[in-house]
FIKOL-423644 format. One record per residue (C-alpha): residue in three letters; x, y, z. Coordinates in steps of 0.02 Angstrom, whole numbers, plus 50000, padded with zeros to 5 digits. Layout:
REM FIKOL-423644
<drengu code="ALA" x="X" y="Y" z="Z"/>
...
This chain:
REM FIKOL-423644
<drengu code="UNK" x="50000" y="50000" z="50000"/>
<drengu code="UNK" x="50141" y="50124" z="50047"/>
<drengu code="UNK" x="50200" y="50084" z="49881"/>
<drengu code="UNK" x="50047" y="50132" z="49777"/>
<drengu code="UNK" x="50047" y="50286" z="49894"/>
<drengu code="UNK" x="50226" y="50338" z="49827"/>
<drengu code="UNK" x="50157" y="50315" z="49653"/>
<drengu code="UNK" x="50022" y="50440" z="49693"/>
<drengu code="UNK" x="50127" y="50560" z="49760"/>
<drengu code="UNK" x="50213" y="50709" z="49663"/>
<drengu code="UNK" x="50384" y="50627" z="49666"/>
<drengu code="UNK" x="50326" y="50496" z="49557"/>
<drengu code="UNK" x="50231" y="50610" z="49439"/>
<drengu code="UNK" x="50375" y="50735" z="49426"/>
<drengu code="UNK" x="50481" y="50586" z="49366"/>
<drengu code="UNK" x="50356" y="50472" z="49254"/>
<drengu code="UNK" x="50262" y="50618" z="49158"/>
<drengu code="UNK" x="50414" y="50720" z="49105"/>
<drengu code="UNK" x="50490" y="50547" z="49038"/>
<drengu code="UNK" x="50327" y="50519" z="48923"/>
<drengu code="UNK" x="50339" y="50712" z="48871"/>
<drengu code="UNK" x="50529" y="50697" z="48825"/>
<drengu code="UNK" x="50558" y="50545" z="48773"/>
<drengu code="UNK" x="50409" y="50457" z="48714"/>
<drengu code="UNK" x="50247" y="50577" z="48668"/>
<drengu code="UNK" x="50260" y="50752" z="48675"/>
<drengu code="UNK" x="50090" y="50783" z="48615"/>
<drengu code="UNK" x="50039" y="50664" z="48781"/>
<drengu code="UNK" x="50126" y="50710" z="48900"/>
<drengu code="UNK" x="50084" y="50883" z="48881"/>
<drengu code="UNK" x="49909" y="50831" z="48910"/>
<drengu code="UNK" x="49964" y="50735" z="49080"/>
<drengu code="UNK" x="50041" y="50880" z="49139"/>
<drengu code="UNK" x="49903" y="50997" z="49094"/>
<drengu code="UNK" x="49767" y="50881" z="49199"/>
<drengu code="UNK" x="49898" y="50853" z="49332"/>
<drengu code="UNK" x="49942" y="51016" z="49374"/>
<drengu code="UNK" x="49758" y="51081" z="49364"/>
<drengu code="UNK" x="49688" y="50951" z="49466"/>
<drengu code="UNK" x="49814" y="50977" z="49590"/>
<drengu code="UNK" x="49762" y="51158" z="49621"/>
<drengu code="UNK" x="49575" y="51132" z="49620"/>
<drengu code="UNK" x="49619" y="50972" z="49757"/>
<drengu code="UNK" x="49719" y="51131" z="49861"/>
<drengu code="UNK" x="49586" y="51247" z="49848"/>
<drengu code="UNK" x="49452" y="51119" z="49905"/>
<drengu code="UNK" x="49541" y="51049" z="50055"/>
<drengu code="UNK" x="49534" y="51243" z="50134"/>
<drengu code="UNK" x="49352" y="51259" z="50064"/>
<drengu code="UNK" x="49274" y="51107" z="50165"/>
<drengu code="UNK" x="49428" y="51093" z="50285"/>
<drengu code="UNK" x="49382" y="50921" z="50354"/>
<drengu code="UNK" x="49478" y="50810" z="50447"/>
<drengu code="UNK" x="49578" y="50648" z="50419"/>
<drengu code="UNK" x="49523" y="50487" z="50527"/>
<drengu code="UNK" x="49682" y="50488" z="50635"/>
<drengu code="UNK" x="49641" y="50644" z="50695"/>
<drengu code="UNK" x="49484" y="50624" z="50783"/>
<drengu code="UNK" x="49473" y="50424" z="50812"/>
<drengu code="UNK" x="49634" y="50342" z="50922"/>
<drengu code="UNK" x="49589" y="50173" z="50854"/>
<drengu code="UNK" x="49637" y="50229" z="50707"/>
<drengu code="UNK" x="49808" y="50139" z="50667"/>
<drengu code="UNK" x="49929" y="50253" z="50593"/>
<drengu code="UNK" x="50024" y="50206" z="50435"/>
<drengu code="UNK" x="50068" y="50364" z="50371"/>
<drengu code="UNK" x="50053" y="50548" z="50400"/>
<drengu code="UNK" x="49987" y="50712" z="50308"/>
<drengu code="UNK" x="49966" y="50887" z="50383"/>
<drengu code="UNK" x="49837" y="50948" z="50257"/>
<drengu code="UNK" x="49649" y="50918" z="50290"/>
<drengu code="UNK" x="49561" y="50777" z="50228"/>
<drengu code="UNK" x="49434" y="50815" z="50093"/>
<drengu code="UNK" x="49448" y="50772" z="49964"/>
<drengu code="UNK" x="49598" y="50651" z="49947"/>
<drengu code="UNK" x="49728" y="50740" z="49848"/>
<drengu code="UNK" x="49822" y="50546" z="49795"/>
<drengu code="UNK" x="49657" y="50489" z="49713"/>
<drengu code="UNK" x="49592" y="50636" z="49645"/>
<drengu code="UNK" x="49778" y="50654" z="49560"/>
<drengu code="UNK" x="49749" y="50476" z="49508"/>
<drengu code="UNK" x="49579" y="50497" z="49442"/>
<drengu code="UNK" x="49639" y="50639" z="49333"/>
<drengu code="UNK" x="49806" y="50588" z="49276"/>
<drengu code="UNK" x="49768" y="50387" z="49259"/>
<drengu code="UNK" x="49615" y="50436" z="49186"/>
<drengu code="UNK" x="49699" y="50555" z="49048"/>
<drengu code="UNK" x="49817" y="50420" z="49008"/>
<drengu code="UNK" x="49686" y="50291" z="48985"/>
<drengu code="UNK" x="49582" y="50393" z="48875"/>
<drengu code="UNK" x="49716" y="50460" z="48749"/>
<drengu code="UNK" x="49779" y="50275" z="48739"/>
<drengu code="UNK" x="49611" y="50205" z="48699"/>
<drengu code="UNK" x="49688" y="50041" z="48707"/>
<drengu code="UNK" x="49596" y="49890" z="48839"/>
<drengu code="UNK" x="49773" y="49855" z="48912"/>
<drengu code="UNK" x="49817" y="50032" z="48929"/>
<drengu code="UNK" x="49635" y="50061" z="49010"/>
<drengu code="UNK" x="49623" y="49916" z="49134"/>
<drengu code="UNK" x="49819" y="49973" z="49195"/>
<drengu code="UNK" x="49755" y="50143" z="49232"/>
<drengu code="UNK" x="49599" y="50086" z="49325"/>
<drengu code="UNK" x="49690" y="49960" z="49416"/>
<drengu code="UNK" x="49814" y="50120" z="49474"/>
<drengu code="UNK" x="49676" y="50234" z="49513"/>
<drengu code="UNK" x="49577" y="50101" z="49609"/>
<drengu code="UNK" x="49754" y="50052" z="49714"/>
<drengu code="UNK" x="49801" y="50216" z="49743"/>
<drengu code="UNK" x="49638" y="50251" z="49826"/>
<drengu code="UNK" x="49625" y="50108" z="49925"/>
<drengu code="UNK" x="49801" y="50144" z="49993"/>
<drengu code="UNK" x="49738" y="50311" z="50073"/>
<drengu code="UNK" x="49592" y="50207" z="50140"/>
<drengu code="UNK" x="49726" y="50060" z="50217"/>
<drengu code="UNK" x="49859" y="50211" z="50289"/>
<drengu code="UNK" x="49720" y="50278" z="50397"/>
<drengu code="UNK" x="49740" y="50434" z="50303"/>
<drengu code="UNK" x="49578" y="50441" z="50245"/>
<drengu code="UNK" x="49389" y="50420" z="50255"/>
<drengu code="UNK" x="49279" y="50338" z="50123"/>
<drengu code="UNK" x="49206" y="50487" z="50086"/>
<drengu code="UNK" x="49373" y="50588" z="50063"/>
<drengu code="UNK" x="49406" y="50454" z="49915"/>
<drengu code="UNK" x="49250" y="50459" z="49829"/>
<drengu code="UNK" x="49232" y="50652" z="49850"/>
<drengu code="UNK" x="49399" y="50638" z="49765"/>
<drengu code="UNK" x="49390" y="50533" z="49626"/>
<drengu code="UNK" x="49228" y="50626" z="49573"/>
<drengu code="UNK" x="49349" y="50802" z="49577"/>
<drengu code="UNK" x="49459" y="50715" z="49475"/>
<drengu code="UNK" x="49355" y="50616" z="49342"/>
<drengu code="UNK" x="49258" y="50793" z="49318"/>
<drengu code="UNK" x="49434" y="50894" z="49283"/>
<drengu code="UNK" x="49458" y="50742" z="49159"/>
<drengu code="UNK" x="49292" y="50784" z="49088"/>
<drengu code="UNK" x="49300" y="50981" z="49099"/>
<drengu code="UNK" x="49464" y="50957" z="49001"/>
<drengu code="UNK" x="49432" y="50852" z="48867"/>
<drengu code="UNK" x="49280" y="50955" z="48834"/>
<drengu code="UNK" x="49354" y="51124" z="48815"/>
<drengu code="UNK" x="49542" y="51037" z="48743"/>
<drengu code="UNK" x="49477" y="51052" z="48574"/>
<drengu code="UNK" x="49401" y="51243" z="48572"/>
<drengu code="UNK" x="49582" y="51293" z="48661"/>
<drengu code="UNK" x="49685" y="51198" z="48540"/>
<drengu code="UNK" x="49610" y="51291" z="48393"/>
<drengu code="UNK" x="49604" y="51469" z="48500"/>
<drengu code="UNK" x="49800" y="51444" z="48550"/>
<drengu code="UNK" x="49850" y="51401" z="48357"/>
<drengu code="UNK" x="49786" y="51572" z="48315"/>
<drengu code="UNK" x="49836" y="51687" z="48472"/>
<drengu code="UNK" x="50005" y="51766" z="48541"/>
<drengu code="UNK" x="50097" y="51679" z="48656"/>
<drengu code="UNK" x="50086" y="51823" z="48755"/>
<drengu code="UNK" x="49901" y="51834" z="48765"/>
<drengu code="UNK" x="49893" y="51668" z="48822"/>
<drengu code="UNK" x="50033" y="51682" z="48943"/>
<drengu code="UNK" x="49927" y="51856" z="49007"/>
<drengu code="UNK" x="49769" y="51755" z="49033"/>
<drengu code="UNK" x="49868" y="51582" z="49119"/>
<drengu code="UNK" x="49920" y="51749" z="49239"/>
<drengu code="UNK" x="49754" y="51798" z="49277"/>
<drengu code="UNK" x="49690" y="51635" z="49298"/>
<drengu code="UNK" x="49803" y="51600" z="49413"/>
<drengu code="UNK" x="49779" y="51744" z="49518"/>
<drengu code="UNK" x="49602" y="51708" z="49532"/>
<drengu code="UNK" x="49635" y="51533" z="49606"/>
<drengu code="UNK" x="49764" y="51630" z="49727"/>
<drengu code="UNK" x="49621" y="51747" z="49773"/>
<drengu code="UNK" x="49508" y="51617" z="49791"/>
<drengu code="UNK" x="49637" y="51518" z="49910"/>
<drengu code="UNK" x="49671" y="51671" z="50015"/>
<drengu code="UNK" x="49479" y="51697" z="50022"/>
<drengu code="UNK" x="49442" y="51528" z="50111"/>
<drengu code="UNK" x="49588" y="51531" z="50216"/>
<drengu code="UNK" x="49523" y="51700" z="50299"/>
<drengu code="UNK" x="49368" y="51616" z="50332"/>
<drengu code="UNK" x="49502" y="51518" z="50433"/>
<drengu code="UNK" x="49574" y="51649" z="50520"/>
<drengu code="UNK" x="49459" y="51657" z="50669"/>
<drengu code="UNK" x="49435" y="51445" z="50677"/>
<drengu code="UNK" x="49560" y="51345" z="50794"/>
<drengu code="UNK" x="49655" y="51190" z="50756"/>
<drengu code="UNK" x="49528" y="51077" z="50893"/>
<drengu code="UNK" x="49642" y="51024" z="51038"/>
<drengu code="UNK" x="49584" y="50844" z="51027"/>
<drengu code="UNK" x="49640" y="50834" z="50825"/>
<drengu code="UNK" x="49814" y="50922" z="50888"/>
<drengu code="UNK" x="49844" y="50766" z="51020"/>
<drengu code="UNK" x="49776" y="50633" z="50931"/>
<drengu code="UNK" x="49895" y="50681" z="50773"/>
<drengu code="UNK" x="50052" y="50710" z="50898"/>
<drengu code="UNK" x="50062" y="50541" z="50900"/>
<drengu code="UNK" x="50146" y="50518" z="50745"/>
<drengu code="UNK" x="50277" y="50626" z="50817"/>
<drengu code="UNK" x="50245" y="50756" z="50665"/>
<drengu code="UNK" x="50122" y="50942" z="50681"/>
<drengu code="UNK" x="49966" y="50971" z="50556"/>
<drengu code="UNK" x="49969" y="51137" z="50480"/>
<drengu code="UNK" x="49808" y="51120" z="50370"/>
<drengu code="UNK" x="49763" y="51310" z="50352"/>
<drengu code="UNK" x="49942" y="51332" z="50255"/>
<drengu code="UNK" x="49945" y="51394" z="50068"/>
<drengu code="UNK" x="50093" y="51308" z="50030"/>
<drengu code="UNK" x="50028" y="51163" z="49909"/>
<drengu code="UNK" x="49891" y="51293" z="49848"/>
<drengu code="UNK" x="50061" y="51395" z="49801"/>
<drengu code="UNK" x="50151" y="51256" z="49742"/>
<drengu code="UNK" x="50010" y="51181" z="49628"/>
<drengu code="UNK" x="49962" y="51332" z="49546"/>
<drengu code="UNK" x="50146" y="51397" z="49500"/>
<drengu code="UNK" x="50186" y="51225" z="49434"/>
<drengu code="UNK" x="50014" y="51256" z="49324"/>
<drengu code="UNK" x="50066" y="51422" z="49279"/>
<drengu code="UNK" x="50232" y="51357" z="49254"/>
<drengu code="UNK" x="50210" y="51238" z="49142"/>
<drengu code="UNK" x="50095" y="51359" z="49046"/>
<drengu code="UNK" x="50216" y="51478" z="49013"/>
<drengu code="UNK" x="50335" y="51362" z="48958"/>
<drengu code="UNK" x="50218" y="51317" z="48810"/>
<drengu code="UNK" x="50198" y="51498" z="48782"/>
<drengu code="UNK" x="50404" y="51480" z="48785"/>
<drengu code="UNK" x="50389" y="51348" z="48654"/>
<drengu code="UNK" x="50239" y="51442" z="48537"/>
<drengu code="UNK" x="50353" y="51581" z="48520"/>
<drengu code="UNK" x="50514" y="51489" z="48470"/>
<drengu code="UNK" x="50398" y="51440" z="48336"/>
<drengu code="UNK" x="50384" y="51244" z="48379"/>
<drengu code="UNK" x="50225" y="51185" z="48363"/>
<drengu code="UNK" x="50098" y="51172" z="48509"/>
<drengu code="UNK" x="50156" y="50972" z="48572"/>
<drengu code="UNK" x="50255" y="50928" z="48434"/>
<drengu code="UNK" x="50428" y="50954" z="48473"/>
<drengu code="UNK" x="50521" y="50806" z="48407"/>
<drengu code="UNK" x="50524" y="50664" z="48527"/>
<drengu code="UNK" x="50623" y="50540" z="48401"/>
<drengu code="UNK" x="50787" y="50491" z="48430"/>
<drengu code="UNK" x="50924" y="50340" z="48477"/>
<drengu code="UNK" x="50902" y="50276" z="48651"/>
<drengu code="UNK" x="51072" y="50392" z="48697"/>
<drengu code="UNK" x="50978" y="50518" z="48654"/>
<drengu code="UNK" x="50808" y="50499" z="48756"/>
<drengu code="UNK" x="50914" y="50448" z="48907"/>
<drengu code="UNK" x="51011" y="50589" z="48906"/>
<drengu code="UNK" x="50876" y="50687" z="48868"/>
<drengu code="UNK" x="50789" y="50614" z="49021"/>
<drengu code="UNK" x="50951" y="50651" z="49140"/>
<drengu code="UNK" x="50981" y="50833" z="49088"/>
<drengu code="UNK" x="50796" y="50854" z="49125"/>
<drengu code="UNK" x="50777" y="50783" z="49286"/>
<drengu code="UNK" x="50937" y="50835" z="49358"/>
<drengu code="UNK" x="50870" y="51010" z="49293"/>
<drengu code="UNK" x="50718" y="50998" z="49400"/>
<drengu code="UNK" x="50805" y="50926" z="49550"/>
<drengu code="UNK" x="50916" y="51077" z="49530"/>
<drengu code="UNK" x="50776" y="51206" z="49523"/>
<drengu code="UNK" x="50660" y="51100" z="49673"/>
<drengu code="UNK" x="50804" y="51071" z="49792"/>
<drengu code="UNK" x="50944" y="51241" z="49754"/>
<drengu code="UNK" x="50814" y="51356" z="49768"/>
<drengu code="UNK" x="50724" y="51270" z="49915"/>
<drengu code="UNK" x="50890" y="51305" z="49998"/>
<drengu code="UNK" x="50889" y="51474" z="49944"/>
<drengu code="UNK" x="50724" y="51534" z="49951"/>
<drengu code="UNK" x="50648" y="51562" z="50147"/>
<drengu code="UNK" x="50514" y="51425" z="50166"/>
<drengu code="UNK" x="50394" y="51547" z="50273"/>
<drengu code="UNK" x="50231" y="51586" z="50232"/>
<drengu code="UNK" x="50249" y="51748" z="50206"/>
<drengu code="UNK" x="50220" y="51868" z="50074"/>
<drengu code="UNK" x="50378" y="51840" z="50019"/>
<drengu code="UNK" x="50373" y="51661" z="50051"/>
<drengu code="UNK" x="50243" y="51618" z="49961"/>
<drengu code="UNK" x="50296" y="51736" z="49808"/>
<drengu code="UNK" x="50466" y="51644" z="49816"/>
<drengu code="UNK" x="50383" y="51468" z="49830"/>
<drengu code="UNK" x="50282" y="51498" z="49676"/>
<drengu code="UNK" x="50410" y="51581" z="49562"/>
<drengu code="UNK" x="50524" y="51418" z="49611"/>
<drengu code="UNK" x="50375" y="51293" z="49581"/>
<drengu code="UNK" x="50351" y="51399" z="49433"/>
<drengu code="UNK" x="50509" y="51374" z="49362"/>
<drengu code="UNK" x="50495" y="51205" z="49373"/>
<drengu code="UNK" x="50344" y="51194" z="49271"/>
<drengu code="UNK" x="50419" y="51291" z="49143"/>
<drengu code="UNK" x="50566" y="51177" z="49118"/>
<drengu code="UNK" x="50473" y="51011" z="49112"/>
<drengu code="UNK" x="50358" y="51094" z="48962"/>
<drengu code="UNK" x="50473" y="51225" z="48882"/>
<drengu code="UNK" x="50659" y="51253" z="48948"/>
<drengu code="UNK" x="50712" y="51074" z="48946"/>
<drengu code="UNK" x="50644" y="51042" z="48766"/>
<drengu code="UNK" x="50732" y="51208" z="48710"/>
<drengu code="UNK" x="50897" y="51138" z="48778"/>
<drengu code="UNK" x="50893" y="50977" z="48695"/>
<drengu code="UNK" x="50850" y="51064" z="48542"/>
<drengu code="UNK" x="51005" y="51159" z="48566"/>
<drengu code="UNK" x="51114" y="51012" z="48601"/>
<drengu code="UNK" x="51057" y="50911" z="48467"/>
<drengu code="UNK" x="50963" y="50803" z="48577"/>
<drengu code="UNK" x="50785" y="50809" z="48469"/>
<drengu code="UNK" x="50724" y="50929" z="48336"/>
<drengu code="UNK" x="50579" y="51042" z="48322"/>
<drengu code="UNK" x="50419" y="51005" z="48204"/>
<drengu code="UNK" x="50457" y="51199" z="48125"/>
<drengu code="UNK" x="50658" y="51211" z="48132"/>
<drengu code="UNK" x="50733" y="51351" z="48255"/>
<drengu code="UNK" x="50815" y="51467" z="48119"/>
<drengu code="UNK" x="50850" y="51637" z="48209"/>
<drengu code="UNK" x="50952" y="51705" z="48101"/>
<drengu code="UNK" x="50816" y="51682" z="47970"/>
<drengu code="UNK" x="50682" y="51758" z="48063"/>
<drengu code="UNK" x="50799" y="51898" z="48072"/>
<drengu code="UNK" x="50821" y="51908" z="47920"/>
<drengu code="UNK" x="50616" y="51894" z="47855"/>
<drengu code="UNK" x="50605" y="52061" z="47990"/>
């Protein structure tokens, strides 16, 4: 169970989704990350809206298997699992492909039950979240595609911004509602016994989620103006190439996560918060647009449309 947790868990994503968007299907992965990420800050925003708690918290005879220090509702490892799975199931459209990604979604979930982590109704609260963000997303994918082909990179980068603000305002809107409400005593001891604090009123995944979405946004703005093709940057190559592809990205994003989590004060603070979602930002940008531009550079893969500059120079 712990290890269908781990596969649910960001640490897994950040490692399996950029592979398929480097090395395998650009045009998929970008769709992964897309569902992932937005998923991810909807599950952030509703854990502050209904601000529930998890079953170790209020029941002793709970036995403890793992820890969180977010509220409960809805589970953020299935609703992740109902999105992502679900995305990769349905752009397959193969019955292997399908039955794998149920099977994960349905372990996943029961895992959270199993830990203790979570209440039946935390899962199923979830994996509706997530199967609708699956929905809402392959409904509108369509419409977007064709409104992105024909608008600036900057327009869409302006209204991934503004979007994203809203879900920050919306964020710091429930968590005043917060302000006045105590952590009750009997959740604080009953969680102590884990040996770890709950800080479920904190921002920090809201942060986190949404500058990885805006992120990884802007990096496909990054790509759109470098004139490579929305998802179609050229994932062909030798197996030399996709694994080094695959290290120089990865060691990239441990670079970015872990240098600047050294750097950057991890307070929740204006500037803490600011800091953590420029950093989480970053991140999303190289998965979708950075890393692909460097191994374009180093002759690791080659764009749909070829990178001339000095041509486009030139045509000015």
């Amino acid at each position: 169970m712990e290890l269908f947790t781990f596969i649910g868990t960001e640490g897994f994503y950040f490692f399996f989704f950029p592979a398929i968007y480097w090395c395998i299907d650009s045009t998929l992965g970008l769709r992964l990350g897309i569902v992932l990420f937005t998923t991810s800050s909807l599950n952030g925003l509703l854990k502050l809206a209904f601000h529930l708690p998890r079953p170790y918290w209020v029941d002793q005879n709970v036995k403890i298997y793992s820890t969180e220090a977010s509220f409960g509702f809805p589970s953020g490892h299935s609703q992740k699992a109902a999105s992502f799975w679900g995305m990769l199931g349905y752009s397959q459209k193969r019955l292997i492909i399908t039955i794998i990604c149920l099977f994960m979604i349905l372990m996943i979930s029961l895992s959270r039950l199993y830990l203790g982590v979570h209440y039946l109704i935390d899962v199923l609260g979830a994996l509706f979240f997530g199967f609708l963000v699956l929905w809402l997303v392959t409904l509108v994918e369509k419409p977007v595609c064709k409104w992105v082909k024909k608008t600036n990179p900057w327009v869409i980068f302006l209204s991934a911004v503004v979007l994203a603000l809203i879900i920050l305002s919306l964020g710091i809107l429930f968590q005043s509602f917060l302000l006045d409400w105590e952590i009750p005593d009997s959740w604080i001891a009953l969680s102590s016994r884990t040996g770890k604090t709950i800080n479920p009123v904190s921002l920090d995944d809201l942060f986190s989620y949404v500058g990885l979405w805006t992120g990884f946004i802007t990096g496909v703005c990054f790509l759109l103006s470098q004139e490579i093709k929305l998802g179609k940057y050229q994932v062909a190559g030798t197996p030399n190439q996709k694994i080094a592809r695959f290290f120089i990205g990865i060691t990239g994003l441990i670079i970015i996560y872990s240098g600047l989590g050294v750097v950057f004060p991890q307070t929740e603070t204006v500037t803490g918060l600011t800091l953590r979602l420029l950093r989480f930002g970053l991140m999303g940008a190289w998965i979708s647009g950075l890393a692909p531009w460097v191994f374009i550079r180093l002759g690791l893969s080659t764009p749909k449309k070829p990178l001339d500059v000095e041509s486009s120079k030139s045509k000015k």
